[in-house]
C-alpha positions in Angstrom: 0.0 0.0 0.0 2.6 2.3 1.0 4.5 2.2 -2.3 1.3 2.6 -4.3 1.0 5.6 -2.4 3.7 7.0 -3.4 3.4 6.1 -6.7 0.2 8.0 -7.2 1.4 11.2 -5.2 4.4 11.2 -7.3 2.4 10.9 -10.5 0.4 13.7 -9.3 3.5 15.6 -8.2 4.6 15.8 -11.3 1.3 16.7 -13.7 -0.1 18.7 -11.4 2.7 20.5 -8.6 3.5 19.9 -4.8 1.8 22.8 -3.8 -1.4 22.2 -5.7 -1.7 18.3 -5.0 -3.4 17.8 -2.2 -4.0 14.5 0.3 -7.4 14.5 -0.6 -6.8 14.7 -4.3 -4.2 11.4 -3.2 -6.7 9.6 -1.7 -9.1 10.0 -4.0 -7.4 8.8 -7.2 -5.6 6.1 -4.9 -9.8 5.6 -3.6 -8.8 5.0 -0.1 -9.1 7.5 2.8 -6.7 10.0 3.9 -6.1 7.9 7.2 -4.8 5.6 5.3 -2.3 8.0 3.8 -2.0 9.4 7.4 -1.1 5.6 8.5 2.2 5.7 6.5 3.2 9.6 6.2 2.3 11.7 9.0 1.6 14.8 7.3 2.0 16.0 3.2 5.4 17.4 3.8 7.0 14.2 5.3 4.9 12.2 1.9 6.7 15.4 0.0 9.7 14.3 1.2 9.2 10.5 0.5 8.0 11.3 -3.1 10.8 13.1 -3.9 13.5 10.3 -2.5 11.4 7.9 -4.3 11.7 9.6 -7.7 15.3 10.4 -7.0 16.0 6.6 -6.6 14.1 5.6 -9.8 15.5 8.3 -12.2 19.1 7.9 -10.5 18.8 4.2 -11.1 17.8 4.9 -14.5 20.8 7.1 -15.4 23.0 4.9 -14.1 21.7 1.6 -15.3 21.8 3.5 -18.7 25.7 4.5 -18.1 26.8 1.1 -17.2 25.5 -0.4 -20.9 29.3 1.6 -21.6 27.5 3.0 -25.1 28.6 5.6 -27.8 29.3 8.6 -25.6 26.8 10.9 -28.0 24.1 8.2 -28.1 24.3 7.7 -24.0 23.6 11.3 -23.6 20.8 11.4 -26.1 19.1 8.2 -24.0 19.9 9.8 -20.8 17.4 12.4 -22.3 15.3 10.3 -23.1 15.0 8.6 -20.3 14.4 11.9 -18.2 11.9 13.1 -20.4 9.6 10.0 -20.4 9.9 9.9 -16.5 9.3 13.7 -15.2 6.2 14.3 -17.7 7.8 17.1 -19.6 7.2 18.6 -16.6 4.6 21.4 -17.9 3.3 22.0 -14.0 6.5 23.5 -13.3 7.2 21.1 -10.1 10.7 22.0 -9.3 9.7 26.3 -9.0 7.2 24.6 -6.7 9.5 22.1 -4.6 12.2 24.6 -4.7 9.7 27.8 -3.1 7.1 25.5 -0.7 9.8 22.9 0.3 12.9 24.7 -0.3 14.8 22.2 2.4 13.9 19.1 0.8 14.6 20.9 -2.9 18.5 21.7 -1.6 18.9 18.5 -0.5 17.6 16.1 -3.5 19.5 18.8 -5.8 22.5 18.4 -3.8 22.1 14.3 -4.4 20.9 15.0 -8.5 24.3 17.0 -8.6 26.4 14.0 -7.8 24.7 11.3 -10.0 24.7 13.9 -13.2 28.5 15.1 -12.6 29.8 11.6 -12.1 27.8 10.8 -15.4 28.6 13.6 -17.4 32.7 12.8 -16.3 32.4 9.2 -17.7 30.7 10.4 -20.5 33.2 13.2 -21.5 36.2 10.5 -20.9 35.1 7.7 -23.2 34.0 10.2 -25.2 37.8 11.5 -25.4 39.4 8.4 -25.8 37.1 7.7 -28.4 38.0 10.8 -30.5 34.3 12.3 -30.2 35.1 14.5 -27.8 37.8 17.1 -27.9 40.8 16.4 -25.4 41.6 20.1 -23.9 37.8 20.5 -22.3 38.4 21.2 -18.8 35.9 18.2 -17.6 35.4 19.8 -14.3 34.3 23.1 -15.7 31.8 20.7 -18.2 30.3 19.0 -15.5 28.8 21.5 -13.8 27.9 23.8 -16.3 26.0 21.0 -18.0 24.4 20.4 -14.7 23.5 24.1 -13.9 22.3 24.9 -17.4 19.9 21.7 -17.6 18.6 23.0 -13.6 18.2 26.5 -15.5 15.8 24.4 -18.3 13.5 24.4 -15.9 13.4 27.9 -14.7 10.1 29.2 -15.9 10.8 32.7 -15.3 13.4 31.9 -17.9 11.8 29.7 -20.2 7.8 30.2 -19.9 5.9 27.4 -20.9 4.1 29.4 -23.2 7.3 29.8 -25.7 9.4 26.6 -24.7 8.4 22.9 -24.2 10.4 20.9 -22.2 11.2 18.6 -24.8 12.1 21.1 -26.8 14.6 23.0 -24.6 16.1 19.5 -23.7 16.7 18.8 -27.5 18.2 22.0 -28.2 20.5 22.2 -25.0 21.7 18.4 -25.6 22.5 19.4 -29.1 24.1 22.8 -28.0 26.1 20.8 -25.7 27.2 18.6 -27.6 28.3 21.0 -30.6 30.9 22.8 -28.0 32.3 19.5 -27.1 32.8 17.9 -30.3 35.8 16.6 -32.4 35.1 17.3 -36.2 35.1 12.9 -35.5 32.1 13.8 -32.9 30.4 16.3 -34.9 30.2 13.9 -38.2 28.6 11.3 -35.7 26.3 14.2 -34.1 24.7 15.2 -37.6 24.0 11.6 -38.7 22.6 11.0 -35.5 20.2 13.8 -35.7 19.5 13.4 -39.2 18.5 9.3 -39.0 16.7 10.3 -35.1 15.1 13.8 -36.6 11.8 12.5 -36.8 11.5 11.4 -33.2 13.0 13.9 -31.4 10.5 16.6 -33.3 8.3 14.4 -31.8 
């Protein structure tokens, strides 16, 4: 019960916002009561808390499950992408502005926790992709790391990048491809362009 739980708050989470969601809205498309809810999280912020861990573990698992397959460094990034978009919804209720301004302790410390899964990722990644030849060998990987992570944070600023003008798919497709442009050999960029050109179709989609 208790992982179904959380399964449907984080569903809701994520379409709808923390601070919107509420336990009744839980309960109801879980159709039990809120005691029930209240018999495994004490109050929404403690359930906040547990959703939040919860998605941290899946998409973490994920990105790491997906690193370990040891792919083409300009594919792996692509299907990290992937992956992230098919489990945060495109994120159009804006939930991180809402974590980060209603739960602003549990926001610093998951993004503390998605900071250390994405830079040891993105290291990896910019390695094989140098040994390779992809990937040019004077990028300073440290400076890399975390501007990739603090520019794909910024994505989903929406003072920044209303939903109005931007999707989230489509700022993820044009960052990964900006990204991947600066970092490129002439090697990588021949790869990047095929890539694109054989994958156009679905990521337009």
């Amino acid at each position: 019960m208790k992982e179904n739980i959380l399964n449907t708050a984080v569903d809701l989470f994520l379409n709808y916002g923390f601070k919107s969601v509420t336990m009744d809205d839980i309960a109801n498309t879980q159709g039990i009561s809120k005691k029930t809810i209240y018999q495994y999280f004490k109050n929404k912020t403690v359930l906040v808390e547990a959703s939040v861990n919860h998605l941290f573990q899946t998409i973490s698992g994920g990105i790491n499950g997906i690193c370990s397959l040891q792919k083409n460094p300009i594919d792996e990034i692509y299907e990290i992408k992937n992956f992230l978009m098919r489990n945060l919804k495109d994120e159009k209720s804006s939930p991180q502005y809402q974590l980060e301004k209603y739960y602003p302790k549990i926001y610093k410390e998951v993004k503390h926790k998605q900071m250390c899964v994405m830079q040891e990722c993105i290291r990896e990644n910019l390695k094989r992709g140098q040994l390779s030849g992809l990937f040019r060998n004077n990028l300073n990987l440290e400076f890399v790391t975390k501007i990739y992570f603090t520019c794909m944070m910024a994505l989903k600023d929406k003072a920044l990048f209303p939903l109005e003008h931007f999707s989230m798919q489509e700022l993820m497709d044009n960052y990964t491809e900006y990204h991947l442009q600066g970092i490129c050999t002439s090697k990588g960029l021949e790869y990047l362009n095929n890539y694109l050109e054989i994958n156009q179709q679905t990521i337009n989609k």
